[in-house]
N, C-alpha and C positions, 0 to 999 in steps of 0.2 A: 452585708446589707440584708434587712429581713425583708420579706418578698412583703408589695403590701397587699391587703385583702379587700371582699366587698361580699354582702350576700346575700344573692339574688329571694332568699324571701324573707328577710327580715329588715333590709335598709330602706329606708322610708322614698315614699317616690313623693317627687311635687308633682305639684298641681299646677298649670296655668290657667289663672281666673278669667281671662279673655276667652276660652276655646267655646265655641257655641255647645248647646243641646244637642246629645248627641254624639262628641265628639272630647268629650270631660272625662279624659285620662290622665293617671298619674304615670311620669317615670323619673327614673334614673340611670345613669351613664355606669353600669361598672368599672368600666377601662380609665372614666377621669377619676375613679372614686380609687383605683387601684395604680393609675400612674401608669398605665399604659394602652398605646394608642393603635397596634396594627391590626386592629379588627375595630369595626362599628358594632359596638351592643348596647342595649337598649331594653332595659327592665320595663313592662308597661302595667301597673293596678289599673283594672276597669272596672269600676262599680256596674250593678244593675242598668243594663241600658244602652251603656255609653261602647262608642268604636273608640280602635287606638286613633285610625284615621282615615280617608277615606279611600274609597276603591282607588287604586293605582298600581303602577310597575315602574321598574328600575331598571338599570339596564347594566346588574352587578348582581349576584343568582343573593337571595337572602332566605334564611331559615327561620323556624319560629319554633319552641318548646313550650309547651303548654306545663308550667309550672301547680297554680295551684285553680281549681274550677274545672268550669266547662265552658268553651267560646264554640261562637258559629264563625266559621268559615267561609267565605265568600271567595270562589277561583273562574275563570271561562267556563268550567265545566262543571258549575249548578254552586250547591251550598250544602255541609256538612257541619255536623256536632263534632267538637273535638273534646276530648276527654285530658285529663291529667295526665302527664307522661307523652302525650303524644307528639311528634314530633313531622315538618311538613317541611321540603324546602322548595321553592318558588324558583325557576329558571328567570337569566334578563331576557326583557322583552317583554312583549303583551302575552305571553304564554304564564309569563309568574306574574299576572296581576292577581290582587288578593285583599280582602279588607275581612280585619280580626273583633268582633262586635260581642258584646257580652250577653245573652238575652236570657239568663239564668237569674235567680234570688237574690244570689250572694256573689262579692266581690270574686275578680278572676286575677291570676297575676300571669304572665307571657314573657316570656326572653327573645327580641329581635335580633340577627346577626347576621353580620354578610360585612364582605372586604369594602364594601364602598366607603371614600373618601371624598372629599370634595376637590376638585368640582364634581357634580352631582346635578340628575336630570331624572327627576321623577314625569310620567305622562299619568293624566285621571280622564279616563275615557269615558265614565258618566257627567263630568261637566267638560269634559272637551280643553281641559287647560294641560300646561305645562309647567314645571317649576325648573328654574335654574337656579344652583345654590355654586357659585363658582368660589369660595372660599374668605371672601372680602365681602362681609353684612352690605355693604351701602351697592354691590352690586346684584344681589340676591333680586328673584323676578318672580311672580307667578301670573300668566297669562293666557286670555282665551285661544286657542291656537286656530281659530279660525277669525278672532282681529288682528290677531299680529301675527301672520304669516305674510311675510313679503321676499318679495324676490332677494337671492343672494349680492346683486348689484345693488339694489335701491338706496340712494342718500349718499354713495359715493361719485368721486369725480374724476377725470386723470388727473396723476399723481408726478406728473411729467412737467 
């Protein structure tokens, strides 16, 4: 069998026409483009302007390689120019929060990576929300985590 390929600067990233101002990044999946799946990567083109996404953390360590540009860098501990080649990895937790923003000329390209799988729990500490991605789209959530925090009992009853 020949191994299959993909290549992080030259296959074309989509676009999502929904994503707001700001936030109008292209990607691609290598691992579905190559038929395999035990790592999450994630190619991101970022025109002038625009973030991959926004401030958050994970709680699965993820790495980022500065392919082709220059991105700023947003981590706890302030904000940085990143250069081509440069390479950053994020601890889980609120200690690898981080948001990847383009504020250069010209288009930037990025390689996302880290073991996480779903289910998956991203936190964004500038809007105070949560996302649960547990594997099955119709049960996917993103929510304010100061309206839906409720007791670990609430809405259950004995079961007796």
């Amino acid at each position: 069998m020949t191994a299959k390929r993909s290549n992080a600067f030259h296959d074309v990233c989509e676009y999502d026409p929904t994503d707001p101002e700001g936030f109008r990044s292209g990607r691609f999946q290598p691992p579905s483009a190559a038929s395999a799946d035990a790592l999450a990567v994630k190619v991101y083109e970022l025109p002038p302007g625009q973030a991959m996404c926004p401030y958050h953390y994970e709680y699965e360590e993820e790495w980022l390689i500065v392919l082709e540009g220059t991105v700023r860098l947003r981590t706890p501990a302030g904000g940085e120019q990143l250069e081509r080649g440069a390479i950053v990895a994020f601890p889980p937790g609120p200690d690898g929060a981080h948001k990847v923003t383009n504020d250069a000329d010209q288009t930037a390209r990025v390689v996302m990576f880290s073991s996480a799988r779903e289910p998956a729990v991203a936190v964004y500490p500038d809007s105070d929300k949560i996302g649960v991605w547990p594997g099955n789209a119709d049960d996917e959530v993103i929510l304010h985590r100061r309206d839906g925090k409720v007791d670990y009992f609430a809405g259950e009853t004995d079961a007796s």
